[in-house]
PDB file of N, CA, C, O and CB in Angstrom:
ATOM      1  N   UNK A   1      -2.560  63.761 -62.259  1.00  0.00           N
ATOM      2  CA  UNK A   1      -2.292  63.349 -63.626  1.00  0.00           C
ATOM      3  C   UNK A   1      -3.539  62.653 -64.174  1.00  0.00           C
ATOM      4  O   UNK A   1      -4.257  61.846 -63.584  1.00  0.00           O
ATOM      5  CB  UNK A   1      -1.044  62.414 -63.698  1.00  0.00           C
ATOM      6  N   UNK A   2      -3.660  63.151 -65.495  1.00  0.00           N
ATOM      7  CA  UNK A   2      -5.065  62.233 -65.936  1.00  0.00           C
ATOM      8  C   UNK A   2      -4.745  61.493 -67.341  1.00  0.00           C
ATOM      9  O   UNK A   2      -3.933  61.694 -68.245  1.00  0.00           O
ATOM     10  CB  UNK A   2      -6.600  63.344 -66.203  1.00  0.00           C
ATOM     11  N   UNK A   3      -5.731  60.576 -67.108  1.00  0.00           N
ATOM     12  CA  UNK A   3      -5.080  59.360 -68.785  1.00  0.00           C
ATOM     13  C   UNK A   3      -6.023  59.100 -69.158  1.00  0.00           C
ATOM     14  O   UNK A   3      -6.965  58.802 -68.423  1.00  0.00           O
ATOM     15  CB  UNK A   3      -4.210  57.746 -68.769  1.00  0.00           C
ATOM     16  N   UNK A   4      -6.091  59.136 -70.726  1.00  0.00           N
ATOM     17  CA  UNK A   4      -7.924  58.784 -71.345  1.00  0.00           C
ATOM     18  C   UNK A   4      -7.460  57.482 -71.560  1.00  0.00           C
ATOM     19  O   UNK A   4      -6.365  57.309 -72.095  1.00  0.00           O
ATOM     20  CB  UNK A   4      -8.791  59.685 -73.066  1.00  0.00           C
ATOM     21  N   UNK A   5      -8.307  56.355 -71.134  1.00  0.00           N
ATOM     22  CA  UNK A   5      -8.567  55.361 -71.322  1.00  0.00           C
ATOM     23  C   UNK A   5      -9.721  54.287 -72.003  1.00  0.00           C
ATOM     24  O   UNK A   5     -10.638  53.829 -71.321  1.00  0.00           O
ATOM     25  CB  UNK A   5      -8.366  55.353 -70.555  1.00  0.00           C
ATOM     26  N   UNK A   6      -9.554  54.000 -73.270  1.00  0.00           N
ATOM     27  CA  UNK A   6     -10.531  53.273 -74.129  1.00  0.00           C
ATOM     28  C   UNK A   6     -11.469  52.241 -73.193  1.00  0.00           C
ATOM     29  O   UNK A   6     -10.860  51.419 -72.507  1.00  0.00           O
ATOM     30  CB  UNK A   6      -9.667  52.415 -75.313  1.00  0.00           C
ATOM     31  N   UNK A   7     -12.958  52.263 -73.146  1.00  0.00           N
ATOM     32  CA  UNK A   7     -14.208  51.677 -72.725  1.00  0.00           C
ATOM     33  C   UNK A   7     -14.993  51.247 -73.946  1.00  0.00           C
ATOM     34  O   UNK A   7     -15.351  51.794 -74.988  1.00  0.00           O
ATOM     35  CB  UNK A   7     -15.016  52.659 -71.870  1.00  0.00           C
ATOM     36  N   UNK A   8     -15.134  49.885 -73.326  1.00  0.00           N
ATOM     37  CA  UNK A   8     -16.462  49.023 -74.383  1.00  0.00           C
ATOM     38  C   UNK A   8     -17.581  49.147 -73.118  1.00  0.00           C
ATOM     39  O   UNK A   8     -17.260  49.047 -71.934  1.00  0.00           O
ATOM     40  CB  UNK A   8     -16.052  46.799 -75.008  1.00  0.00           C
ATOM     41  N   UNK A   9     -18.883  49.373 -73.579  1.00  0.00           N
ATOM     42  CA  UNK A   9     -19.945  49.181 -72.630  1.00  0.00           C
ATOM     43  C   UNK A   9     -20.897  48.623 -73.527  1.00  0.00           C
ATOM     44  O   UNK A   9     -21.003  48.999 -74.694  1.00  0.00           O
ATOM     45  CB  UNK A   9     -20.443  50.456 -71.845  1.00  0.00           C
ATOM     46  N   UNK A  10     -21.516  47.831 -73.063  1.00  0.00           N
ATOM     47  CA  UNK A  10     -22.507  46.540 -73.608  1.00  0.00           C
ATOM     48  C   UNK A  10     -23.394  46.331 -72.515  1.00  0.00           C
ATOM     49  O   UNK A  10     -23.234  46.764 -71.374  1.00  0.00           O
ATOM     50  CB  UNK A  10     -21.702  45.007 -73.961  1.00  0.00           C
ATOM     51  N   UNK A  11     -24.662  45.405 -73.079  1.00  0.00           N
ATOM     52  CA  UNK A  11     -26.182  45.371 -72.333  1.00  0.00           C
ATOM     53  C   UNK A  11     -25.999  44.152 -71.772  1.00  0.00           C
ATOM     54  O   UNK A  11     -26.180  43.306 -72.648  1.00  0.00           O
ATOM     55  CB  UNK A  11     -27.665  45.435 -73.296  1.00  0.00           C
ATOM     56  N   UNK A  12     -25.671  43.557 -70.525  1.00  0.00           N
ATOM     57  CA  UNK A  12     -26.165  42.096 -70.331  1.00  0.00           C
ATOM     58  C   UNK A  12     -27.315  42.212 -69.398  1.00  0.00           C
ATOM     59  O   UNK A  12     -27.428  42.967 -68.433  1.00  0.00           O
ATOM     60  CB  UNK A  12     -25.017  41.065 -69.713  1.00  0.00           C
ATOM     61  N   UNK A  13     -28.216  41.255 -69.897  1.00  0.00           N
ATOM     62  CA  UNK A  13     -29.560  41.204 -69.194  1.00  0.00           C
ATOM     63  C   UNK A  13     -30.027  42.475 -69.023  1.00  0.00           C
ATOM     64  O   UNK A  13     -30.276  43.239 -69.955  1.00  0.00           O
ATOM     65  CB  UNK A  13     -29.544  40.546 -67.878  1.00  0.00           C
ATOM     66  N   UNK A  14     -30.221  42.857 -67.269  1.00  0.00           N
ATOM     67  CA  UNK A  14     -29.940  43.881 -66.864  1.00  0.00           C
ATOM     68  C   UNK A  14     -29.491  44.991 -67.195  1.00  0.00           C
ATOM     69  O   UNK A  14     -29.964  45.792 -68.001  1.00  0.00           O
ATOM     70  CB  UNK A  14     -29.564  43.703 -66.369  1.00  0.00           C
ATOM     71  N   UNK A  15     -28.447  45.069 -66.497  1.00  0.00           N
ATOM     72  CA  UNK A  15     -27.304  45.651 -66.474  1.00  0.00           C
ATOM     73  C   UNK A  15     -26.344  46.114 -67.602  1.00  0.00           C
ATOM     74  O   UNK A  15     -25.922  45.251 -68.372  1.00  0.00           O
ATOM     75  CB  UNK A  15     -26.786  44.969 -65.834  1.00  0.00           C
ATOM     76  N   UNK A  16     -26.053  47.107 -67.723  1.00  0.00           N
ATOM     77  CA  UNK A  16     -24.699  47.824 -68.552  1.00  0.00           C
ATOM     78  C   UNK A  16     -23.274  47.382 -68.116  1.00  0.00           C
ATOM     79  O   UNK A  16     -22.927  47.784 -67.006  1.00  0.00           O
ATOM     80  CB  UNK A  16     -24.669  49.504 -68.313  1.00  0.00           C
ATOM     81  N   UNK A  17     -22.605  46.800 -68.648  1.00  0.00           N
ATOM     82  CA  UNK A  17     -21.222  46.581 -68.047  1.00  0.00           C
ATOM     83  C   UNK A  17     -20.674  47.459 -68.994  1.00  0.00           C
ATOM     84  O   UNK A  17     -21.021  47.718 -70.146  1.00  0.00           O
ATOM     85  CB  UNK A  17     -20.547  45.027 -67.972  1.00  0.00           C
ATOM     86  N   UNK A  18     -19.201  48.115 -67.876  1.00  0.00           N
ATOM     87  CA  UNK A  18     -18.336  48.798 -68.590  1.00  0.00           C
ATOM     88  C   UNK A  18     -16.913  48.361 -68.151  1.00  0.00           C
ATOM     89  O   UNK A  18     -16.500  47.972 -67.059  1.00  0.00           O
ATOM     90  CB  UNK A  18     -18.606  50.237 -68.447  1.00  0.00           C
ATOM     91  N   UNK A  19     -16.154  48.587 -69.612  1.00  0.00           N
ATOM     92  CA  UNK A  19     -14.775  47.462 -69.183  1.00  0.00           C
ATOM     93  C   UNK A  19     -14.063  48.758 -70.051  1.00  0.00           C
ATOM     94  O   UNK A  19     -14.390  49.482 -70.991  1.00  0.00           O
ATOM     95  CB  UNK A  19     -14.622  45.247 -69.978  1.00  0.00           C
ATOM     96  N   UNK A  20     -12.618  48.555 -68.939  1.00  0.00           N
ATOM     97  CA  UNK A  20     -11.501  49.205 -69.553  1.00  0.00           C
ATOM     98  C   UNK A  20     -10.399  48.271 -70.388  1.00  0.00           C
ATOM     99  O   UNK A  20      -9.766  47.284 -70.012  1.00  0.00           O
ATOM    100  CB  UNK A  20     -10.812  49.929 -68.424  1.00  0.00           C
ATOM    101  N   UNK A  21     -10.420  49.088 -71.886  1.00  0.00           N
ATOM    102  CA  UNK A  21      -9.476  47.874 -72.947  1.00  0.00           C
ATOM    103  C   UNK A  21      -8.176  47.784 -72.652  1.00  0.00           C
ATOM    104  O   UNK A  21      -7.522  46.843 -73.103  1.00  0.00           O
ATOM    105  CB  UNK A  21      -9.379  48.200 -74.578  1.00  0.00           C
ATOM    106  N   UNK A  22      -7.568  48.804 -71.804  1.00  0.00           N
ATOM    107  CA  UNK A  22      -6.405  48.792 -71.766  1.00  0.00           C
ATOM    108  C   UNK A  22      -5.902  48.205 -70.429  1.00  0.00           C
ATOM    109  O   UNK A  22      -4.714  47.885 -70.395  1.00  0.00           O
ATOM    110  CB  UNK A  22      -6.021  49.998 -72.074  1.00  0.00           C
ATOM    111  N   UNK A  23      -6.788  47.990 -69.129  1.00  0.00           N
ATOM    112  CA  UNK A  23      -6.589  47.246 -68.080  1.00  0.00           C
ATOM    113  C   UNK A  23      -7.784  46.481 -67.661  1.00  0.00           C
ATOM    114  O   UNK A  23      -8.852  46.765 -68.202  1.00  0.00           O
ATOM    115  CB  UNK A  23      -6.117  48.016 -67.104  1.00  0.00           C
ATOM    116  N   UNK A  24      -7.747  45.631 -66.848  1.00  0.00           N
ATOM    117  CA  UNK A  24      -8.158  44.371 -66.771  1.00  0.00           C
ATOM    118  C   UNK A  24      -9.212  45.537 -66.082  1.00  0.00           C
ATOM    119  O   UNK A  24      -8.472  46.099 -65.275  1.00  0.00           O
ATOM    120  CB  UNK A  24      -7.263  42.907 -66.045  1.00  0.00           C
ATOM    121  N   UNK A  25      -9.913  45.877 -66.031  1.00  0.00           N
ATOM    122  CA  UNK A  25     -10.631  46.172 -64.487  1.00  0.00           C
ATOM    123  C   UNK A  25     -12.435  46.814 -65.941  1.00  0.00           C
ATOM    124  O   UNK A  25     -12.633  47.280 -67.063  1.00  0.00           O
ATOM    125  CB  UNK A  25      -9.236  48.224 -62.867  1.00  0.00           C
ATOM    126  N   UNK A  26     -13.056  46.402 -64.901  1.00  0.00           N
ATOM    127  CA  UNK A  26     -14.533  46.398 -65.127  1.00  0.00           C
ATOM    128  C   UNK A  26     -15.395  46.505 -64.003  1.00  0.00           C
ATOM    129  O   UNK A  26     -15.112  46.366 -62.813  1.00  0.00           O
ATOM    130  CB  UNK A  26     -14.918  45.257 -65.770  1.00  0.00           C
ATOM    131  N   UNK A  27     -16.958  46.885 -64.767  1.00  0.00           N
ATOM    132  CA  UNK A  27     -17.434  47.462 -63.687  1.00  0.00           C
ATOM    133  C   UNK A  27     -19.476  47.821 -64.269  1.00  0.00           C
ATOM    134  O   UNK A  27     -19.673  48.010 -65.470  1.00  0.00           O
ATOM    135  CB  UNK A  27     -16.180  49.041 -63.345  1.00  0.00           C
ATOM    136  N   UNK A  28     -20.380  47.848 -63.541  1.00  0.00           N
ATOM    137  CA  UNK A  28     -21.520  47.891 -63.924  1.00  0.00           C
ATOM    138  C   UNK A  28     -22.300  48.531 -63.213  1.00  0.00           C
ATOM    139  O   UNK A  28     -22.026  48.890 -62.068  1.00  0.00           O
ATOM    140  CB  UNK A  28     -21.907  46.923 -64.120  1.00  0.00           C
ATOM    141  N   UNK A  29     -24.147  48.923 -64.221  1.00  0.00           N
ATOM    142  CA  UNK A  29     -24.510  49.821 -63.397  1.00  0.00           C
ATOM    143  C   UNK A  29     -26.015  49.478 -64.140  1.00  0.00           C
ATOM    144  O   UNK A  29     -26.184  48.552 -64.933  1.00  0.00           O
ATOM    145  CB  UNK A  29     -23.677  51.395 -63.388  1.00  0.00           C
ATOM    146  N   UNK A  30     -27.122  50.496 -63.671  1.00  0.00           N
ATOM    147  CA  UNK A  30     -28.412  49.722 -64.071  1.00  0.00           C
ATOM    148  C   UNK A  30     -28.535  51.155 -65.618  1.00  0.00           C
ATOM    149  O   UNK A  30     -29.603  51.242 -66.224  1.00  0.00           O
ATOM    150  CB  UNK A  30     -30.109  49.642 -62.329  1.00  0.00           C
ATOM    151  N   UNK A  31     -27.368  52.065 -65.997  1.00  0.00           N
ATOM    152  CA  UNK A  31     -27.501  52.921 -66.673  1.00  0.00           C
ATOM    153  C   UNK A  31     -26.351  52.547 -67.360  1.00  0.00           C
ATOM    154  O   UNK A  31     -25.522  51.825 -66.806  1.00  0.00           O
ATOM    155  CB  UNK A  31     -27.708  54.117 -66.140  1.00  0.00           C
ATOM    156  N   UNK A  32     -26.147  53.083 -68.885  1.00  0.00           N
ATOM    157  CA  UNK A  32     -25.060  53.151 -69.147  1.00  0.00           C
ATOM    158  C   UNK A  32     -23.951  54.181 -68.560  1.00  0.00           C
ATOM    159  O   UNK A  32     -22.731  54.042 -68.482  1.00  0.00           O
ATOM    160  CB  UNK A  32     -25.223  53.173 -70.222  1.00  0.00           C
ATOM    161  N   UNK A  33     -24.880  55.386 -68.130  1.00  0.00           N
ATOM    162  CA  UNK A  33     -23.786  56.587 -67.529  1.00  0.00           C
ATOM    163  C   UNK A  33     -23.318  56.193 -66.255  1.00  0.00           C
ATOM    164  O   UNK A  33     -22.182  56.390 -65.826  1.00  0.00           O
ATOM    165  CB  UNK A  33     -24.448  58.130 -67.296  1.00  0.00           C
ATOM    166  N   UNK A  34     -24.485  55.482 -65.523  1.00  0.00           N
ATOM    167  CA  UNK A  34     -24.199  54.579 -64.074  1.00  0.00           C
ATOM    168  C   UNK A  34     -22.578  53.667 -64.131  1.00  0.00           C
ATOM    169  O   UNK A  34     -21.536  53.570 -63.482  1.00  0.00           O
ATOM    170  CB  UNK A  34     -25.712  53.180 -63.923  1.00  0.00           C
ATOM    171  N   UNK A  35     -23.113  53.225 -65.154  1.00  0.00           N
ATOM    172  CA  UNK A  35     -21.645  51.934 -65.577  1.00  0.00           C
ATOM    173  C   UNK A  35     -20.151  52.689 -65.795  1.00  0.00           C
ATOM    174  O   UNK A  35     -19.123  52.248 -65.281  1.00  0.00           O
ATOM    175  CB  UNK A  35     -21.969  50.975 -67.471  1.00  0.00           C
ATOM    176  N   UNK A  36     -20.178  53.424 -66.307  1.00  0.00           N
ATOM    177  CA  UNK A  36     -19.307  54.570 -66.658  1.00  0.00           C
ATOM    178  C   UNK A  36     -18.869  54.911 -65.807  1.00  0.00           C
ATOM    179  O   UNK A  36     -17.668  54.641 -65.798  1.00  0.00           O
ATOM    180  CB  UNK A  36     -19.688  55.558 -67.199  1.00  0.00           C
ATOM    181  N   UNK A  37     -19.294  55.576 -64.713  1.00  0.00           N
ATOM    182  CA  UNK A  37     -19.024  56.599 -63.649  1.00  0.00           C
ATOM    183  C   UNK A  37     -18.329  55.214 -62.493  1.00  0.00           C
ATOM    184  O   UNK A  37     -17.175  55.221 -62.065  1.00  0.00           O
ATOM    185  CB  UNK A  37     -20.794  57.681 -63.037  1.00  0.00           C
ATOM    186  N   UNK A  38     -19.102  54.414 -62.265  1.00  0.00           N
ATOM    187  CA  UNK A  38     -18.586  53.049 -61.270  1.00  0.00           C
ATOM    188  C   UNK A  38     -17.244  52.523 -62.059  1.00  0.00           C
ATOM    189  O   UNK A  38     -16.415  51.984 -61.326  1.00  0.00           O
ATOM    190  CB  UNK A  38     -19.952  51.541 -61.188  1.00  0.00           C
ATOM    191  N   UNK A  39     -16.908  52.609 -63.504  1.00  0.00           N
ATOM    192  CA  UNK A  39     -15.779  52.069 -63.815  1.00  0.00           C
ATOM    193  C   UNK A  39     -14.713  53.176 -63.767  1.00  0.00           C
ATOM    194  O   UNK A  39     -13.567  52.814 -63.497  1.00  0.00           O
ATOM    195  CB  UNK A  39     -15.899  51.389 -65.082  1.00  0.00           C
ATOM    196  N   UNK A  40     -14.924  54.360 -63.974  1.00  0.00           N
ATOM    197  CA  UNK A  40     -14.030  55.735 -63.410  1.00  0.00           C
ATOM    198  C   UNK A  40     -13.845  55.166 -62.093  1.00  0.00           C
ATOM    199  O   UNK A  40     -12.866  54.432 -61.955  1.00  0.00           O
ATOM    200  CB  UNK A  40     -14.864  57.450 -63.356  1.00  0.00           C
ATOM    201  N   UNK A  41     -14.656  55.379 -61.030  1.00  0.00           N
ATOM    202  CA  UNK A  41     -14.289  54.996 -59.789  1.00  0.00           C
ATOM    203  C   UNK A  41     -13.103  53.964 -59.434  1.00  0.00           C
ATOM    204  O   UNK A  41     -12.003  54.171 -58.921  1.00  0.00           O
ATOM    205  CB  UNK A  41     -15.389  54.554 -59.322  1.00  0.00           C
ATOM    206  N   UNK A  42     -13.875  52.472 -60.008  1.00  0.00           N
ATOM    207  CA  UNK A  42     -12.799  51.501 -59.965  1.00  0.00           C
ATOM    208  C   UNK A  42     -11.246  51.752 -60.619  1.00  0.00           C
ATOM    209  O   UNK A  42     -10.271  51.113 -60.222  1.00  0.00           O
ATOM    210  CB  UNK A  42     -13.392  50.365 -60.622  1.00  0.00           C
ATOM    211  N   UNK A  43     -11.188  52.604 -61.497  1.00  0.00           N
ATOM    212  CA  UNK A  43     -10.082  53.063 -62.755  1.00  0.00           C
ATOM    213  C   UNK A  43      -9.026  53.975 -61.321  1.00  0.00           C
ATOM    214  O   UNK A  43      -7.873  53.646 -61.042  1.00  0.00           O
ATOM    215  CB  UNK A  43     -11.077  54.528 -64.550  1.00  0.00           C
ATOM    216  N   UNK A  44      -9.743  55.022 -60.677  1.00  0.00           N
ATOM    217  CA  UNK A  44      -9.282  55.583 -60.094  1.00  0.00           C
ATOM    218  C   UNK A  44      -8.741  54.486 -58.704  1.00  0.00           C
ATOM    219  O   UNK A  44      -7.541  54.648 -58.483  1.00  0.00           O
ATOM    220  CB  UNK A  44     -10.140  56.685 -60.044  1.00  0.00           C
ATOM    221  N   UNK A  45      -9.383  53.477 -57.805  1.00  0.00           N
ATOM    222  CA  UNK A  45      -8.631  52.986 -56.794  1.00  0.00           C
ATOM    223  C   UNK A  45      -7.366  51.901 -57.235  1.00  0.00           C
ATOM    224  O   UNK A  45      -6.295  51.823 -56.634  1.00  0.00           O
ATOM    225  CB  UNK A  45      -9.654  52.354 -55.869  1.00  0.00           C
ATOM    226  N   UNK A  46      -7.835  50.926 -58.671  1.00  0.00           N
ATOM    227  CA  UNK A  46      -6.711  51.062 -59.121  1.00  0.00           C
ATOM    228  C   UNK A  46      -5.531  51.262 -59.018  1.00  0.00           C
ATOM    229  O   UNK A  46      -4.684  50.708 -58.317  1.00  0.00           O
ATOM    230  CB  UNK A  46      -6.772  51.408 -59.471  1.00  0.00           C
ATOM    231  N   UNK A  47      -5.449  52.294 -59.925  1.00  0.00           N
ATOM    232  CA  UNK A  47      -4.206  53.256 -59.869  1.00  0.00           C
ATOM    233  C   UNK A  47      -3.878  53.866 -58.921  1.00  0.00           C
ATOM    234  O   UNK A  47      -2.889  54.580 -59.087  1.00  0.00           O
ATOM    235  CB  UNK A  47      -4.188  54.147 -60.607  1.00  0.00           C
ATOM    236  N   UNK A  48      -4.477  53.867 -57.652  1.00  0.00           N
ATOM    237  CA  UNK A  48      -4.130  54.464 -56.200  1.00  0.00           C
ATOM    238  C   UNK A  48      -3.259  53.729 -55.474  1.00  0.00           C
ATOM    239  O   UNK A  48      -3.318  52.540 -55.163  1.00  0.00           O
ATOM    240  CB  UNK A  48      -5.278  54.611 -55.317  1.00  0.00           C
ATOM    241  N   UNK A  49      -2.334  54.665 -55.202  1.00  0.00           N
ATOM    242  CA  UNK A  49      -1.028  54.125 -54.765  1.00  0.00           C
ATOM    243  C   UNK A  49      -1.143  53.011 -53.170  1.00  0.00           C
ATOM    244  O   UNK A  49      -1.365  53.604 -52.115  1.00  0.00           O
ATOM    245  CB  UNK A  49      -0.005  55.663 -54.494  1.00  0.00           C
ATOM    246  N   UNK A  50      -1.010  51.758 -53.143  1.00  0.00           N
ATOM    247  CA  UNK A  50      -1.005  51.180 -52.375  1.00  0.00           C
ATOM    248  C   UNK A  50      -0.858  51.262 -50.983  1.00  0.00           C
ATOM    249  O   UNK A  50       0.333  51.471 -50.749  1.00  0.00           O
ATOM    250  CB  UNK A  50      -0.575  50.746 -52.742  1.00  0.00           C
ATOM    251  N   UNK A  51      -1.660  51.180 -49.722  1.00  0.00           N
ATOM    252  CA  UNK A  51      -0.931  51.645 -48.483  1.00  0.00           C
ATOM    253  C   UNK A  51      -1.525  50.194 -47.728  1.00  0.00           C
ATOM    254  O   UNK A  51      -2.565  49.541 -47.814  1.00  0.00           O
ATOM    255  CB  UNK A  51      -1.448  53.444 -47.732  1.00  0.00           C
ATOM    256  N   UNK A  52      -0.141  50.078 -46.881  1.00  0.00           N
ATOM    257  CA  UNK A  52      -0.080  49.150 -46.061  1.00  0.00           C
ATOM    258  C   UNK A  52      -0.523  49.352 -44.913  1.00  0.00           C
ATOM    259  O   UNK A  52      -0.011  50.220 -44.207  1.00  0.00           O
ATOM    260  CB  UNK A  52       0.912  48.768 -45.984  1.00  0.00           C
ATOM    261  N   UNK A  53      -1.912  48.344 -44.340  1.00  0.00           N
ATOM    262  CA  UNK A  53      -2.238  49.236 -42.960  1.00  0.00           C
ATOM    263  C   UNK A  53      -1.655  47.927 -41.535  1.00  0.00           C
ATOM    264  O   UNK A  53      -1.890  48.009 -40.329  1.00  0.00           O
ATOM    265  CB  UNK A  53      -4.529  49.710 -42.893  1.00  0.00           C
ATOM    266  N   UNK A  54      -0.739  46.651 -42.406  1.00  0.00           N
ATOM    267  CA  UNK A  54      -0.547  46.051 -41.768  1.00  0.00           C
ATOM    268  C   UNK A  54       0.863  45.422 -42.658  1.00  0.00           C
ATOM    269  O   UNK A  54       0.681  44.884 -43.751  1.00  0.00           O
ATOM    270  CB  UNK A  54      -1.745  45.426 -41.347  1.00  0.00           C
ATOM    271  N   UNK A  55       2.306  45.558 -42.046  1.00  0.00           N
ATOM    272  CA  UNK A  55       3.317  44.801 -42.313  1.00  0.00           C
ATOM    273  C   UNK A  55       3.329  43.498 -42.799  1.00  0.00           C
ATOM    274  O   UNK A  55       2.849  42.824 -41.887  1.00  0.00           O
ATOM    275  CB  UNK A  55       3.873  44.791 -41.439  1.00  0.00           C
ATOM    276  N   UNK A  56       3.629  42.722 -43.793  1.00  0.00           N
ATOM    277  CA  UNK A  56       3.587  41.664 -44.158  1.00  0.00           C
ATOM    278  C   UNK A  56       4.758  40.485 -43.477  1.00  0.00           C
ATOM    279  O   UNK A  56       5.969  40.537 -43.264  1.00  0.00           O
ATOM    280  CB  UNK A  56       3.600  41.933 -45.484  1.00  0.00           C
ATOM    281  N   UNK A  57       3.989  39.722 -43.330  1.00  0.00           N
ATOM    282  CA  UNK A  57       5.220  38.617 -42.320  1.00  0.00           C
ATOM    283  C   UNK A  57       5.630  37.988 -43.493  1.00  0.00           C
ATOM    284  O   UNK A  57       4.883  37.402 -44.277  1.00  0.00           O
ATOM    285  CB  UNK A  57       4.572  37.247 -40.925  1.00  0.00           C
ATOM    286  N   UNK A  58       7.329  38.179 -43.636  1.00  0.00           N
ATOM    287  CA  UNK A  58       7.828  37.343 -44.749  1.00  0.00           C
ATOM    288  C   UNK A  58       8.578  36.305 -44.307  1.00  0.00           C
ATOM    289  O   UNK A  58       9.054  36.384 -43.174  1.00  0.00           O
ATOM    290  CB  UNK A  58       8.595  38.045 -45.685  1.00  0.00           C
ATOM    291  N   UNK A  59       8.836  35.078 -45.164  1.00  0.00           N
ATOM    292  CA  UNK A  59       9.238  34.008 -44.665  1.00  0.00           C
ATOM    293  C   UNK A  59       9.642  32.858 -45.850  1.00  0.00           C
ATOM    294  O   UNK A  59       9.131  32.542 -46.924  1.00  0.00           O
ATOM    295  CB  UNK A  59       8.174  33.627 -43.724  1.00  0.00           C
ATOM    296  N   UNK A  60      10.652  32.468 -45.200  1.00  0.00           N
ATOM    297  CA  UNK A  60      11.172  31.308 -46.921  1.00  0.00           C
ATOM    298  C   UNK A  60      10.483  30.076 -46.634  1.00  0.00           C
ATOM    299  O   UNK A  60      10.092  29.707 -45.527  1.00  0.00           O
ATOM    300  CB  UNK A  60      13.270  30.709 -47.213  1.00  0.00           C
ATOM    301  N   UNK A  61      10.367  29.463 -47.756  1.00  0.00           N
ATOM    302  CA  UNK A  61       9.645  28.057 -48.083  1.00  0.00           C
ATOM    303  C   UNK A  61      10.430  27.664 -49.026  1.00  0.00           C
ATOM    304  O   UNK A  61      10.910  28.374 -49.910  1.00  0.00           O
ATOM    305  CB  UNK A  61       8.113  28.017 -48.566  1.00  0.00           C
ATOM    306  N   UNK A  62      10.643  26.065 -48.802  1.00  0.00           N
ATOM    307  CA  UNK A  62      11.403  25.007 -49.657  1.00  0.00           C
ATOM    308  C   UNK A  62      10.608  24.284 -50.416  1.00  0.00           C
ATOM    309  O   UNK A  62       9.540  24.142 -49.821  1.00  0.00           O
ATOM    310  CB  UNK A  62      12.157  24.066 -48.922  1.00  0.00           C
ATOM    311  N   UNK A  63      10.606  23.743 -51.467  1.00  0.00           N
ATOM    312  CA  UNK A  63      10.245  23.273 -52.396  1.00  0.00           C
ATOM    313  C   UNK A  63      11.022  21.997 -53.244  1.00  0.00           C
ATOM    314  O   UNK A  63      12.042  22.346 -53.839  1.00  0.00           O
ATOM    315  CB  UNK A  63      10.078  24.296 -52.946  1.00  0.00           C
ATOM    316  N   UNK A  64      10.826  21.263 -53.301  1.00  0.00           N
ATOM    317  CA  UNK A  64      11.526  20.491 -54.118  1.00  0.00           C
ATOM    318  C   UNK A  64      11.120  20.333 -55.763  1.00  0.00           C
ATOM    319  O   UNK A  64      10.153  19.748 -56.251  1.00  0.00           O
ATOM    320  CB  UNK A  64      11.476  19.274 -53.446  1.00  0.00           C
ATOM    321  N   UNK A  65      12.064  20.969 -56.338  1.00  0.00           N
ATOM    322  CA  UNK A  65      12.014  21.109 -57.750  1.00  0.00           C
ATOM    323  C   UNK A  65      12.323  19.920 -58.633  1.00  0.00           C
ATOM    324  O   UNK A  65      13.206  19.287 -58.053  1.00  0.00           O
ATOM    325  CB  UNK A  65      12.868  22.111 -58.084  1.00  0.00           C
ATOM    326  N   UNK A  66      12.024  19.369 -59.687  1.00  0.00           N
ATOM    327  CA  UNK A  66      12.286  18.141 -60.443  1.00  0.00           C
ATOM    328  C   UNK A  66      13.422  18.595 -61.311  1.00  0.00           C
ATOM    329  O   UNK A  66      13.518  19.754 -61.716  1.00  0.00           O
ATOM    330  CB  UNK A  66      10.998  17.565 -61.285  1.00  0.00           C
ATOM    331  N   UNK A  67      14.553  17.335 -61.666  1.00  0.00           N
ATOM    332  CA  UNK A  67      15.454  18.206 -62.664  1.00  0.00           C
ATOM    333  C   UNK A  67      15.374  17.457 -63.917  1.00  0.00           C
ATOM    334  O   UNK A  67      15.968  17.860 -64.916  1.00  0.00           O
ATOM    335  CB  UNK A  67      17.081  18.401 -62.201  1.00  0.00           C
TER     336      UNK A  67
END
């Protein structure tokens, strides 16, 4: 499945940063096409479906709340 997603890319110093408007995730490069292609990348692990390569130990904790 593919989704077009709106990018601002701007000059700092250096570097080209490229940011996606619609999710938090950003990303940079010493090109603007560089910046681009590294924020596809990041865009893509993202949205990659999560895998657990280790079970999470769950466990309750008490708290004392104010009333």
């Amino acid at each position: 499945m593919k989704r077009k997603l709106t990018t601002s890319v701007w000059k700092e110093a250096e570097w080209f940063v490229a940011q996606c408007i619609e999710v938090d995730v950003a990303s940079q490069g010493e090109t603007q096409e560089l910046a681009i292609a590294n924020l596809q990348e990041a865009l893509e692990l993202h949205f990659e479906a999560p895998c657990a390569t280790r079970f999470p130990k769950m466990q309750l904790v008490e708290v004392e709340i104010a009333a």
